[in-house]
PyMOL CGO cylinders between C-alpha atoms (Angstrom):
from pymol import cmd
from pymol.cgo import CYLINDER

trace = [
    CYLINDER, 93.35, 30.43, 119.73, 95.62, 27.47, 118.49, 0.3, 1, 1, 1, 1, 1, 1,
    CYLINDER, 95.62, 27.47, 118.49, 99.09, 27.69, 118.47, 0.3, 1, 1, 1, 1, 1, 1,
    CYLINDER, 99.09, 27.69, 118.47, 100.97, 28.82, 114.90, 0.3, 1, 1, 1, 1, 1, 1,
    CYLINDER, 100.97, 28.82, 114.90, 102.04, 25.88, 112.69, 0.3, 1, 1, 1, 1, 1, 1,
    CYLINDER, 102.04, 25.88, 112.69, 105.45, 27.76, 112.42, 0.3, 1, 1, 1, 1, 1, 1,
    CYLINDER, 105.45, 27.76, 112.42, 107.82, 29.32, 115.22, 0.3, 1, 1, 1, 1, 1, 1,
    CYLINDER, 107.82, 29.32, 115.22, 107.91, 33.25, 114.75, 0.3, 1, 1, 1, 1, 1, 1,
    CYLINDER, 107.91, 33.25, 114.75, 112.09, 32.97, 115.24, 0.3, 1, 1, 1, 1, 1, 1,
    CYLINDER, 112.09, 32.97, 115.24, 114.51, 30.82, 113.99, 0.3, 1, 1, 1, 1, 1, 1,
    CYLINDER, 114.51, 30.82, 113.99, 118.27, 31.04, 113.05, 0.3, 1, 1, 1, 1, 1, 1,
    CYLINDER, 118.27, 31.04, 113.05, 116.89, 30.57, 109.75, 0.3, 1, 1, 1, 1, 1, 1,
    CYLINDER, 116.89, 30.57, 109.75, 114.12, 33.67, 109.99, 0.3, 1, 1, 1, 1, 1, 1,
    CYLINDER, 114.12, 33.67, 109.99, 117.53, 35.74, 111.92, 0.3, 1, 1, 1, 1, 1, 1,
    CYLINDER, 117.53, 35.74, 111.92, 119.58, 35.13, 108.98, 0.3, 1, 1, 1, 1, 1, 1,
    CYLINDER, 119.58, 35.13, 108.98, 117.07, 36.47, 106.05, 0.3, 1, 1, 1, 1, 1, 1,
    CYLINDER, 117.07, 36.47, 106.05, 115.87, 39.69, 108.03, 0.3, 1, 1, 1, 1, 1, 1,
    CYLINDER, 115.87, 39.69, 108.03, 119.16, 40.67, 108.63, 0.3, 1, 1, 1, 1, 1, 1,
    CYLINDER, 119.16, 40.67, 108.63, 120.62, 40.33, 105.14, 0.3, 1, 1, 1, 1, 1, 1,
    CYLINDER, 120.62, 40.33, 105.14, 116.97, 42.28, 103.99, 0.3, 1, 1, 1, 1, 1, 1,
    CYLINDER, 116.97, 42.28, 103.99, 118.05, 45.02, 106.18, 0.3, 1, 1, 1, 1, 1, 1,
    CYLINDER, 118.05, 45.02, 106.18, 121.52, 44.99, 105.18, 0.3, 1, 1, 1, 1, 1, 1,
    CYLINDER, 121.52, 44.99, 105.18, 120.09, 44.82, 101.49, 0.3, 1, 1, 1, 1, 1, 1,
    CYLINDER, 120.09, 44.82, 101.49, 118.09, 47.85, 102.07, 0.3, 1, 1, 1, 1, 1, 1,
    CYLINDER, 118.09, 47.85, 102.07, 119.91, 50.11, 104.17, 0.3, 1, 1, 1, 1, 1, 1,
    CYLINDER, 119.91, 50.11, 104.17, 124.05, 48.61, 104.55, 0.3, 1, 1, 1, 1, 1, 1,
    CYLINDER, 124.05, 48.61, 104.55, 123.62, 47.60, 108.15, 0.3, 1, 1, 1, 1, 1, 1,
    CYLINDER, 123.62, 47.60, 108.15, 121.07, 46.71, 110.32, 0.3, 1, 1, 1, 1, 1, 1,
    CYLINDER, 121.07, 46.71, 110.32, 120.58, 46.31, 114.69, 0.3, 1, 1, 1, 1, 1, 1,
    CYLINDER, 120.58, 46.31, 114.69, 119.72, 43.90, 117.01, 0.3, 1, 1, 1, 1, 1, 1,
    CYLINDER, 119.72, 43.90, 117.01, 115.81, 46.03, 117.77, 0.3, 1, 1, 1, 1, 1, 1,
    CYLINDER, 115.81, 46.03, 117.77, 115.51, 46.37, 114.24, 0.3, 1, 1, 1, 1, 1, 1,
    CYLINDER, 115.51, 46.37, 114.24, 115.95, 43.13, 113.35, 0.3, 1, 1, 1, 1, 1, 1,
    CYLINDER, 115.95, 43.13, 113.35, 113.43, 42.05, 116.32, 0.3, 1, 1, 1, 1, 1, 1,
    CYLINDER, 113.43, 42.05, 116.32, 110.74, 44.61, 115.02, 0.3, 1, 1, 1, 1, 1, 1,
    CYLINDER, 110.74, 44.61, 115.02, 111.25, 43.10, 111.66, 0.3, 1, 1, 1, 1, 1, 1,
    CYLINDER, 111.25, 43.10, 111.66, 110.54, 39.30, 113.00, 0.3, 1, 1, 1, 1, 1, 1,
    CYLINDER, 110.54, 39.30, 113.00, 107.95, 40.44, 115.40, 0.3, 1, 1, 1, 1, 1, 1,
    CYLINDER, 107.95, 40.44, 115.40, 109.94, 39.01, 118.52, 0.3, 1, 1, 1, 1, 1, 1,
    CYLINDER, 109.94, 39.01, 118.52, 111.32, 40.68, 121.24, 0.3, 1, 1, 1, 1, 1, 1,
    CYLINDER, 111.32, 40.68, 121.24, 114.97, 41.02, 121.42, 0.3, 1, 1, 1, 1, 1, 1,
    CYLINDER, 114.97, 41.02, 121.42, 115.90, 38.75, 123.74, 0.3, 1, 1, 1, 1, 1, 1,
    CYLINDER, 115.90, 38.75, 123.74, 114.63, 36.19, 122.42, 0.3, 1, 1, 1, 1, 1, 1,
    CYLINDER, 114.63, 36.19, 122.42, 117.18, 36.39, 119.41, 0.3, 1, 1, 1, 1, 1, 1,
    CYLINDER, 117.18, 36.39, 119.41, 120.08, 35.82, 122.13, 0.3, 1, 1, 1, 1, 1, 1,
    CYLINDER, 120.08, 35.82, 122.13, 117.97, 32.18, 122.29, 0.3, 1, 1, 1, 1, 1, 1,
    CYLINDER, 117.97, 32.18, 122.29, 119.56, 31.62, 118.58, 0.3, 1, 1, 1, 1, 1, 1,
    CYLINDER, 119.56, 31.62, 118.58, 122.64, 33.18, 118.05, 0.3, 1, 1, 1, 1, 1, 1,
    CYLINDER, 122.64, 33.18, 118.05, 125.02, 34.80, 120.58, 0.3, 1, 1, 1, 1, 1, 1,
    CYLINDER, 125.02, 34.80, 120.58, 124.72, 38.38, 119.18, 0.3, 1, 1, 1, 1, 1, 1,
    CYLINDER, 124.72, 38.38, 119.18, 125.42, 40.69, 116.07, 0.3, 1, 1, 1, 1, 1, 1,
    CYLINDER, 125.42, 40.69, 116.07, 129.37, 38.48, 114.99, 0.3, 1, 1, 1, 1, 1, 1,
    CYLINDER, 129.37, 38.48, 114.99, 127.26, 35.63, 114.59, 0.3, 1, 1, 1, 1, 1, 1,
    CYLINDER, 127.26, 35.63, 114.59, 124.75, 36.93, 112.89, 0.3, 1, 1, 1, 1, 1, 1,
    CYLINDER, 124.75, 36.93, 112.89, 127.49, 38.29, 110.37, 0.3, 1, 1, 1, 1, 1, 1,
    CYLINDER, 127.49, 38.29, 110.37, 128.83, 35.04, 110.27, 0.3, 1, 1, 1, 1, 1, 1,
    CYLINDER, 128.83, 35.04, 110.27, 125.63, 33.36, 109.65, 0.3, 1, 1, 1, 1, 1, 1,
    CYLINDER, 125.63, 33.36, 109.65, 125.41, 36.39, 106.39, 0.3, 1, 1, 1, 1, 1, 1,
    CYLINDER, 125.41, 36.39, 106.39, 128.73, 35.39, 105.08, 0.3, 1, 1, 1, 1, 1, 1,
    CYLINDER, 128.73, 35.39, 105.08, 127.77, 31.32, 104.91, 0.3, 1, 1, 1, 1, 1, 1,
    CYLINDER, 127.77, 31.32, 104.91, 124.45, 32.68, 103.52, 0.3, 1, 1, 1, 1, 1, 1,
    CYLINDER, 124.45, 32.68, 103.52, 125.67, 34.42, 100.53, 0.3, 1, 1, 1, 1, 1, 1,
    CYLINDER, 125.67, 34.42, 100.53, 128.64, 31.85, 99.86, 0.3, 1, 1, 1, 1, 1, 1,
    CYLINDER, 128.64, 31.85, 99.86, 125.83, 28.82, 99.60, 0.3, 1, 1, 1, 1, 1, 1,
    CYLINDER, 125.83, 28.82, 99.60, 123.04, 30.55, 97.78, 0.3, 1, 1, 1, 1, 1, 1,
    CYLINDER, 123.04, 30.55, 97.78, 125.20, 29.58, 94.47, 0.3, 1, 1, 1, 1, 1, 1,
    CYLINDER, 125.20, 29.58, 94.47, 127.42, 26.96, 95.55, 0.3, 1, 1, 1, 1, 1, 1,
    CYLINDER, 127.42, 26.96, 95.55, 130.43, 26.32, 92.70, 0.3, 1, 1, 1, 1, 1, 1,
    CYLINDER, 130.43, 26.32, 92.70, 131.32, 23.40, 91.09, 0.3, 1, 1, 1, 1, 1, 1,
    CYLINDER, 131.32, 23.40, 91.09, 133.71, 21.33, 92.87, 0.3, 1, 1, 1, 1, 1, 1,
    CYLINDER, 133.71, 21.33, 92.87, 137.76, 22.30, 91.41, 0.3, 1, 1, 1, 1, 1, 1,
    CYLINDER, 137.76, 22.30, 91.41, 140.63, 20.70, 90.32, 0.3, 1, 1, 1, 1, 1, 1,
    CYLINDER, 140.63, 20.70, 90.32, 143.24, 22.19, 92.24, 0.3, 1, 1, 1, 1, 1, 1,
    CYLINDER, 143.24, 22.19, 92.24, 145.75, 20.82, 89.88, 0.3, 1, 1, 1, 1, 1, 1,
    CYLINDER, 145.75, 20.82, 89.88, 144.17, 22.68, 87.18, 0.3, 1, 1, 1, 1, 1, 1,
    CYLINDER, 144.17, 22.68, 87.18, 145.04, 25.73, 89.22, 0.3, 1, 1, 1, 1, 1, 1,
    CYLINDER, 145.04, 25.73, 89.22, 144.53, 28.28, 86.94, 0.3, 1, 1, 1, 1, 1, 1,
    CYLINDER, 144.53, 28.28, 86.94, 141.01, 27.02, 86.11, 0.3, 1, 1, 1, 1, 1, 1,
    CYLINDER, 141.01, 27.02, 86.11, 140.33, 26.77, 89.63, 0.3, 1, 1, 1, 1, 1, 1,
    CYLINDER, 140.33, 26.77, 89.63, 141.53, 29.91, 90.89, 0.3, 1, 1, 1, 1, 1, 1,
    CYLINDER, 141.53, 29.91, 90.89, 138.81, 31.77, 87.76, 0.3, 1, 1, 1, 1, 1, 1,
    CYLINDER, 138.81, 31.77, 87.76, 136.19, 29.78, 89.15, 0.3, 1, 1, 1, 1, 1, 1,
    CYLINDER, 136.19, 29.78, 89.15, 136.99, 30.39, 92.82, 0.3, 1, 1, 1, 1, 1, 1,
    CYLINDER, 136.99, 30.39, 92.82, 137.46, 34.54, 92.34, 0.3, 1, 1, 1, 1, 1, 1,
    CYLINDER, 137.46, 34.54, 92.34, 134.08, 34.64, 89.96, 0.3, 1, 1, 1, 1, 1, 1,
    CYLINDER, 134.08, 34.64, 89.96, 132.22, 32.53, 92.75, 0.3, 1, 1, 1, 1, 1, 1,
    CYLINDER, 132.22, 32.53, 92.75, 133.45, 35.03, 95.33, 0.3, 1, 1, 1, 1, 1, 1,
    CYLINDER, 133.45, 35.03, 95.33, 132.86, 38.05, 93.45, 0.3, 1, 1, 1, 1, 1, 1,
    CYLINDER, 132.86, 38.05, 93.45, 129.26, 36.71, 92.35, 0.3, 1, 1, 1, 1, 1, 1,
    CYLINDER, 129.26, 36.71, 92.35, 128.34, 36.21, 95.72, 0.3, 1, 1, 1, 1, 1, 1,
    CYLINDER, 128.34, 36.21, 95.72, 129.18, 40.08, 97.01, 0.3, 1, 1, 1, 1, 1, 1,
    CYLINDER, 129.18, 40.08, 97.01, 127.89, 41.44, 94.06, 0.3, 1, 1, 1, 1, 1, 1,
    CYLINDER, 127.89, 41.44, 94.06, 124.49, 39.95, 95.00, 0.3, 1, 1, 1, 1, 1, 1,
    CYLINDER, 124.49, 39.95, 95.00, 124.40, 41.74, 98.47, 0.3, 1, 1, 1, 1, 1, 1,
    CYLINDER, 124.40, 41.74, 98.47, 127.35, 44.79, 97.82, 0.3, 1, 1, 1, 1, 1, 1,
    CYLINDER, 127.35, 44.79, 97.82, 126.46, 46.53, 100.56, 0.3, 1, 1, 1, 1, 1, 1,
    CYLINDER, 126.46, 46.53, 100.56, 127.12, 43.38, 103.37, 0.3, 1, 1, 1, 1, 1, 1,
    CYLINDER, 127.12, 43.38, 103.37, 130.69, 43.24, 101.94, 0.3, 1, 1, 1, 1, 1, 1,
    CYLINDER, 130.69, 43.24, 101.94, 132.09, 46.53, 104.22, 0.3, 1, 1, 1, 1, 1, 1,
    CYLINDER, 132.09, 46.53, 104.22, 130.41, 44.90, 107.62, 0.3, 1, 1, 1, 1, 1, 1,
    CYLINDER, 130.41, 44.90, 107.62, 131.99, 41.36, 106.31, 0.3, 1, 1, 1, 1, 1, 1,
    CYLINDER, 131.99, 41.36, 106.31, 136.06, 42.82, 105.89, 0.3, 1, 1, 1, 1, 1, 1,
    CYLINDER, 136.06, 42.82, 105.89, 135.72, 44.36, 109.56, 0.3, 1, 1, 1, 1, 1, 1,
    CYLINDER, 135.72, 44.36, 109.56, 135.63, 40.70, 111.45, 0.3, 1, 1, 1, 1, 1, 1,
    CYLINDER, 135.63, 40.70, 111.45, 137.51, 37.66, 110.85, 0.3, 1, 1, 1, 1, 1, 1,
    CYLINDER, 137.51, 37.66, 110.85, 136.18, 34.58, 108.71, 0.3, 1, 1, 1, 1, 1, 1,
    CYLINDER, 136.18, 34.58, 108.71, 135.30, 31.28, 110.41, 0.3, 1, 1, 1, 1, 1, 1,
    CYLINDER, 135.30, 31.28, 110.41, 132.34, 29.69, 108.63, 0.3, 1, 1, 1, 1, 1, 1,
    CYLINDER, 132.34, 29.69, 108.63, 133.68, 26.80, 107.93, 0.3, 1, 1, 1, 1, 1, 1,
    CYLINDER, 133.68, 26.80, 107.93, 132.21, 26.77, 104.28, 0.3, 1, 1, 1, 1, 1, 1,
    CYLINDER, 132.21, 26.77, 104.28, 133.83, 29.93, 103.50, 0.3, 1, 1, 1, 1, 1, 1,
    CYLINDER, 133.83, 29.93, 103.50, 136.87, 28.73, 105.16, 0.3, 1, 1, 1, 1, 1, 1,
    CYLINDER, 136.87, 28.73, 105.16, 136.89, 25.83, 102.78, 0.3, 1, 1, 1, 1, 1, 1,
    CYLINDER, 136.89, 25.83, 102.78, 136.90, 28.26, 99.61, 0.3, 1, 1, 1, 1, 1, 1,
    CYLINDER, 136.90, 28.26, 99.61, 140.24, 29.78, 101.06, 0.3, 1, 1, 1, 1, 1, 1,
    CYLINDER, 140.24, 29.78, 101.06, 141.35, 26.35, 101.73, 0.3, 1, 1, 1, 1, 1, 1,
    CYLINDER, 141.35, 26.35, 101.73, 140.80, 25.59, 97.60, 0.3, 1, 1, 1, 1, 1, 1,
    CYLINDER, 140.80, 25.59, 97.60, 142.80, 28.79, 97.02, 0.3, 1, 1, 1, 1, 1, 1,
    CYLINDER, 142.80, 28.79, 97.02, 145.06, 27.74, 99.35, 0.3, 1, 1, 1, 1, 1, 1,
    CYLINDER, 145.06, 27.74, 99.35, 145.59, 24.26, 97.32, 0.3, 1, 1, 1, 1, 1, 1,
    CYLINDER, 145.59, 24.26, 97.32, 145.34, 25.79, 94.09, 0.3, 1, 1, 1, 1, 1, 1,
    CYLINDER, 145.34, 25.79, 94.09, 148.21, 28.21, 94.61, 0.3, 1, 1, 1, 1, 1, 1,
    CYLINDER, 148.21, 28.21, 94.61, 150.36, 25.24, 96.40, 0.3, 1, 1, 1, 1, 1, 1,
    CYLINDER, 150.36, 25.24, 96.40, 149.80, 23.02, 93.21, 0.3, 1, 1, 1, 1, 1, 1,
    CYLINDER, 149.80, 23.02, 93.21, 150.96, 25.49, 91.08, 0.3, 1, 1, 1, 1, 1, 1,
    CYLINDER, 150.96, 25.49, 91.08, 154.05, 25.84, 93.03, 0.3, 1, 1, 1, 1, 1, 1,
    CYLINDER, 154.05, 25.84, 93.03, 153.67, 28.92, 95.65, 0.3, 1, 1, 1, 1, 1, 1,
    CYLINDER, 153.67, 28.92, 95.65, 154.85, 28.19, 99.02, 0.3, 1, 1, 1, 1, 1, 1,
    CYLINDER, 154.85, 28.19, 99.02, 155.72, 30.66, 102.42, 0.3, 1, 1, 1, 1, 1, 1,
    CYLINDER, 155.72, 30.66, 102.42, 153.89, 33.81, 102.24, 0.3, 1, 1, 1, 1, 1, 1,
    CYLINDER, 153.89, 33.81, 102.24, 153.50, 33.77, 99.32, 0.3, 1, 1, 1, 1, 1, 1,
    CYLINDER, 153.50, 33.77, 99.32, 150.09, 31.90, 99.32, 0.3, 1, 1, 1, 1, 1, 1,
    CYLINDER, 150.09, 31.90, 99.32, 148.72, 33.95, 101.67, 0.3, 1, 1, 1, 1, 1, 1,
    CYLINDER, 148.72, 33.95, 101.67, 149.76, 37.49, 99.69, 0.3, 1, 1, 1, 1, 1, 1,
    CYLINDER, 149.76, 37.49, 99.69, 148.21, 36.10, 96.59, 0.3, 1, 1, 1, 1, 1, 1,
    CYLINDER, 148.21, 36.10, 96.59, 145.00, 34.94, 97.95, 0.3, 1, 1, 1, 1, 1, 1,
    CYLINDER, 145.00, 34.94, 97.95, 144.93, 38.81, 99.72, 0.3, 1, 1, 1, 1, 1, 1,
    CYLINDER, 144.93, 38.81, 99.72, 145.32, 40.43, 96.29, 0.3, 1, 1, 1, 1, 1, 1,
    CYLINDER, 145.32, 40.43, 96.29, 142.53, 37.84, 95.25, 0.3, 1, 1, 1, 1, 1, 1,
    CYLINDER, 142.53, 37.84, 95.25, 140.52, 38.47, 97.99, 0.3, 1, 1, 1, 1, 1, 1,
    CYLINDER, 140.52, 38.47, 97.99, 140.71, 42.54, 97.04, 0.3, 1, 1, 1, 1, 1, 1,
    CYLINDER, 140.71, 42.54, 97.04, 140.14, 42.07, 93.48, 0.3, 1, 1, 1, 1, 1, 1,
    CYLINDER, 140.14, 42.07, 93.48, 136.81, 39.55, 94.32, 0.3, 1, 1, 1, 1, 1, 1,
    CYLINDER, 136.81, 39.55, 94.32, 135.58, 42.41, 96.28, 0.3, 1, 1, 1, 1, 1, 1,
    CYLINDER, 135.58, 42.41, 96.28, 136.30, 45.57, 94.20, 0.3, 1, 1, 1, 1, 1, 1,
    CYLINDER, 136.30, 45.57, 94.20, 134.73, 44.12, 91.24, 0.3, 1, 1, 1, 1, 1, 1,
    CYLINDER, 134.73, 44.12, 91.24, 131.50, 43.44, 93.21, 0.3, 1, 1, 1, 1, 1, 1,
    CYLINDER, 131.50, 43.44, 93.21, 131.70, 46.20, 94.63, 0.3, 1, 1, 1, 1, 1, 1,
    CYLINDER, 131.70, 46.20, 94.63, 132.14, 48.01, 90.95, 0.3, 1, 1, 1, 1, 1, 1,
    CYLINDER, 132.14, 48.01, 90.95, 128.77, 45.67, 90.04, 0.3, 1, 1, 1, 1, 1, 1,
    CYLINDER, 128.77, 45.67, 90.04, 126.62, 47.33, 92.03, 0.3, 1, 1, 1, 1, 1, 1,
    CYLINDER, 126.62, 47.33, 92.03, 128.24, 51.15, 90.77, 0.3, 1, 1, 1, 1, 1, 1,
    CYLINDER, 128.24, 51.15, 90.77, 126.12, 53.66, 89.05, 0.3, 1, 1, 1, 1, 1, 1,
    CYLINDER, 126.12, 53.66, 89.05, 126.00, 53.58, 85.19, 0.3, 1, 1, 1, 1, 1, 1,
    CYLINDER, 126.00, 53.58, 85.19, 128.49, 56.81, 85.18, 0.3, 1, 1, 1, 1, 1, 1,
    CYLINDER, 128.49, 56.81, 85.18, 131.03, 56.09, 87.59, 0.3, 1, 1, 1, 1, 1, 1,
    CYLINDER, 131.03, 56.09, 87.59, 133.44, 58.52, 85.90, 0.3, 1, 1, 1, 1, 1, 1,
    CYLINDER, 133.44, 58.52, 85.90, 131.72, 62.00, 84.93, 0.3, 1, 1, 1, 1, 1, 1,
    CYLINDER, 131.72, 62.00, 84.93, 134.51, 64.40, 84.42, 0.3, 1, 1, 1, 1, 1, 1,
    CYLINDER, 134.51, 64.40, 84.42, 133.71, 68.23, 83.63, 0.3, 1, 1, 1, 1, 1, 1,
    CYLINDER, 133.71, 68.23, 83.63, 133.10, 69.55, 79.85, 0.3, 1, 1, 1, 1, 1, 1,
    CYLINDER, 133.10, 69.55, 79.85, 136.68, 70.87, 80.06, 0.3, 1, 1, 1, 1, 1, 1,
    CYLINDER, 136.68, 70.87, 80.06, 139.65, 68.96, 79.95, 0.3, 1, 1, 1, 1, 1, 1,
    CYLINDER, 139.65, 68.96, 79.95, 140.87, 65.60, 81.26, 0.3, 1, 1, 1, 1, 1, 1,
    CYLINDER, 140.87, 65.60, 81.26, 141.16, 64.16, 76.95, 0.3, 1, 1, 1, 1, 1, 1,
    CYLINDER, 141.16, 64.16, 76.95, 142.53, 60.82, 77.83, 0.3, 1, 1, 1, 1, 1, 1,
    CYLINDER, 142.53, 60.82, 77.83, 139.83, 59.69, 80.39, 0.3, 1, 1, 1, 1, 1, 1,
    CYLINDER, 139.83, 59.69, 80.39, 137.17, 60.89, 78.16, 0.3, 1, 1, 1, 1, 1, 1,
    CYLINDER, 137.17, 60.89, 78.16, 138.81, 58.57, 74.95, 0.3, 1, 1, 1, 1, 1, 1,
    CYLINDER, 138.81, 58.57, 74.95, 138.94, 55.86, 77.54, 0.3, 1, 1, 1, 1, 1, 1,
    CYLINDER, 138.94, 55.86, 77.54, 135.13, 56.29, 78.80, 0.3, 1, 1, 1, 1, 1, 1,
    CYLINDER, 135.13, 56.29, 78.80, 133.67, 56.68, 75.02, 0.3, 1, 1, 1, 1, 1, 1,
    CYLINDER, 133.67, 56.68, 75.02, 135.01, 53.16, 74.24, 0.3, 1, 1, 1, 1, 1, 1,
    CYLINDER, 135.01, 53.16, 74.24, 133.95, 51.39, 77.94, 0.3, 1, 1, 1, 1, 1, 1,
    CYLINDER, 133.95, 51.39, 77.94, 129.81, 50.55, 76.64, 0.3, 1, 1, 1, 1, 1, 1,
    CYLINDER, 129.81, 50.55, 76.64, 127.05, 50.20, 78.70, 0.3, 1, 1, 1, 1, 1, 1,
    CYLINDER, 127.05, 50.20, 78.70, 127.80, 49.72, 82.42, 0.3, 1, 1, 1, 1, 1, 1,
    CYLINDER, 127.80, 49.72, 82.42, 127.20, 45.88, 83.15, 0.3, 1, 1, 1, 1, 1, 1,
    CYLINDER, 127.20, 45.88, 83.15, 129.32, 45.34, 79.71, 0.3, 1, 1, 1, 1, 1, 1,
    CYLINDER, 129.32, 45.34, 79.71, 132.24, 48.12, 81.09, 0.3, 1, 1, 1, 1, 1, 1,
    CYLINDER, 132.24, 48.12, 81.09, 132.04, 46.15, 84.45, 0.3, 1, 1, 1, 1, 1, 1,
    CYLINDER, 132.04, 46.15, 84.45, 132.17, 42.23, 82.71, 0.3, 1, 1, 1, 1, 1, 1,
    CYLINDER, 132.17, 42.23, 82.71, 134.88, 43.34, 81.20, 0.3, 1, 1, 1, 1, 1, 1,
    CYLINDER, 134.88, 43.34, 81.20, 137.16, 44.76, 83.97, 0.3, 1, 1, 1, 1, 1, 1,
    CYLINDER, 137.16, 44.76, 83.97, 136.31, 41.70, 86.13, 0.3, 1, 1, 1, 1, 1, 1,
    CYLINDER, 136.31, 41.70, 86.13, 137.44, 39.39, 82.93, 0.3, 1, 1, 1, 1, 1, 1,
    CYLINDER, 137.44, 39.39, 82.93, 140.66, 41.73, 82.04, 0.3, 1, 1, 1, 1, 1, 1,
    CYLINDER, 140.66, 41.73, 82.04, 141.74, 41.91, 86.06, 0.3, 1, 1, 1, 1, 1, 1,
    CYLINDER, 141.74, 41.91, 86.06, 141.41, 38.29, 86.05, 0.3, 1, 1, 1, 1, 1, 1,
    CYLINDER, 141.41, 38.29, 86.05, 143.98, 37.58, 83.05, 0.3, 1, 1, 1, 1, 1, 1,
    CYLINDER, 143.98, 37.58, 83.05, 145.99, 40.46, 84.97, 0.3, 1, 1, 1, 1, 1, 1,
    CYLINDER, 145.99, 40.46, 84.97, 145.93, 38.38, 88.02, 0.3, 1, 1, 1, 1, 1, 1,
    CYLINDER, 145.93, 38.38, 88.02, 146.19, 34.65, 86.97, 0.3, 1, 1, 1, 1, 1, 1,
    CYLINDER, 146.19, 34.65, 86.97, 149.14, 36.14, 84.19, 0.3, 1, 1, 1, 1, 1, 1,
    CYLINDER, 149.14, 36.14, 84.19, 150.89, 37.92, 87.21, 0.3, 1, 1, 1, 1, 1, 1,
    CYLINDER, 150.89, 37.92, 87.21, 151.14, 34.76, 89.24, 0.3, 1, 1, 1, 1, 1, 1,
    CYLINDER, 151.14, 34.76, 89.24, 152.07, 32.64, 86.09, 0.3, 1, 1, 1, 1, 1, 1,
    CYLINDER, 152.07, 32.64, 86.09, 155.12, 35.03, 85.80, 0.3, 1, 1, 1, 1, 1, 1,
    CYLINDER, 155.12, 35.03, 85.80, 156.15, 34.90, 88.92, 0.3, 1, 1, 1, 1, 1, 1,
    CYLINDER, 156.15, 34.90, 88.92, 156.05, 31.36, 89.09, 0.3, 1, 1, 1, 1, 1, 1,
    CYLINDER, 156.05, 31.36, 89.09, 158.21, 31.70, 85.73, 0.3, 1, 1, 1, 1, 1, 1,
    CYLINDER, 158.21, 31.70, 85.73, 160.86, 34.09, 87.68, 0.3, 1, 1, 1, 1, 1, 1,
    CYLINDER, 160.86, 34.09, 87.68, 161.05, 32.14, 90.77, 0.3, 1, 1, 1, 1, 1, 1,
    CYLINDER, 161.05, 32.14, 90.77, 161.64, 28.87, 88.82, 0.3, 1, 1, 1, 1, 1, 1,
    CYLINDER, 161.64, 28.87, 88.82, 164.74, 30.66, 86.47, 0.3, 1, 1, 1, 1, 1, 1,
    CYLINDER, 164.74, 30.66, 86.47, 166.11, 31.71, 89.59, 0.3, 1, 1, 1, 1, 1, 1,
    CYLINDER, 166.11, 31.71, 89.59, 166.22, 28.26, 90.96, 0.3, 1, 1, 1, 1, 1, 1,
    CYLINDER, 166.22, 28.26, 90.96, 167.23, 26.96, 87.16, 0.3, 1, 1, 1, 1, 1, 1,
]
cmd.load_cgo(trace, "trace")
């Protein structure tokens, strides 16, 4: 019997059954993932070093399957919207890898290099210290939450007959549930990139 054209295991093959088992179930194992290749498990320690890689190897994943257009950091507001909508786009096309991703630090470089255009963006617009780095944590929570609010069930909010008038006035005006959710992500967005914009304002009357 000839050999196959194609190696059963690659980083490649490593790298789609996990993120179809995180897909499927939020997490998945080192003999799962073998079973689902048809390899044994030691031979995925040939590819990658163990389960932080393979996490690693998720996050670059679902960064590059839509890669954004290249920003002007000088434009930073536009390129802080198209940063936190590329984020949020990516984890709201695999929500449930997003609580394995928040438990180990970052260090694909590609991902890295979407911080690094925060980074740049917030400099150009004049935020120094730590500054940068709380701003580009509140951006990093809001990217998240509103994937995370993507993938929510139509009624996220289902209080009882009785009671609770101001929620229900605010629910009977939200519409349908992708239309409610495009609209938080767009209104938190203005919150966020109106926020910073003021605080820029403060910071430069109290240097006036």
């Amino acid at each position: 019997m000839g050999r196959p054209l194609l190696p059963l295991i690659s980083v490649e093959a490593i790298t789609t059954a996990a993120l179809d088992l995180v897909d499927e179930s939020g997490d998945f194992s080192l003999p799962k993932l073998a079973r689902r290749i048809g390899v044994s498990q030691s031979s995925i320690y040939n590819h990658v070093s163990g389960r932080e890689e393979i996490l690693e190897l998720l996050r670059h994943r679902i960064i590059a399957e839509e890669p954004h257009a290249p920003v002007d950091h000088g434009q930073w507001e536009e390129a802080l919207r198209v940063l936190i909508r590329a984020y949020r786009d990516a984890f709201a096309r695999h929500p449930r890898l997003a609580p394995l991703l928040v438990l180990q630090s970052i260090k694909d470089p590609d991902v890295i290099g979407m911080y690094e255009d925060l980074a740049r963006a917030l400099e150009a617009a004049g935020f120094g210290g730590r500054d940068v780095v709380s701003a580009i944590s509140t951006i990093d929570s809001f990217a998240l939450g509103a994937a995370l609010d993507l993938a929510a069930p139509d009624v996220v909010w289902d209080p009882p007959a009785d009671g609770y008038p101001a929620l229900k006035r605010a629910l009977s005006d939200a519409g349908p549930a992708q239309e409610r959710g495009r609209h938080a992500f767009d209104f938190g967005l203005d919150v966020i990139i109106g926020g910073l914009r003021d605080r820029l304002r403060t910071k430069q009357g109290h240097l006036a």
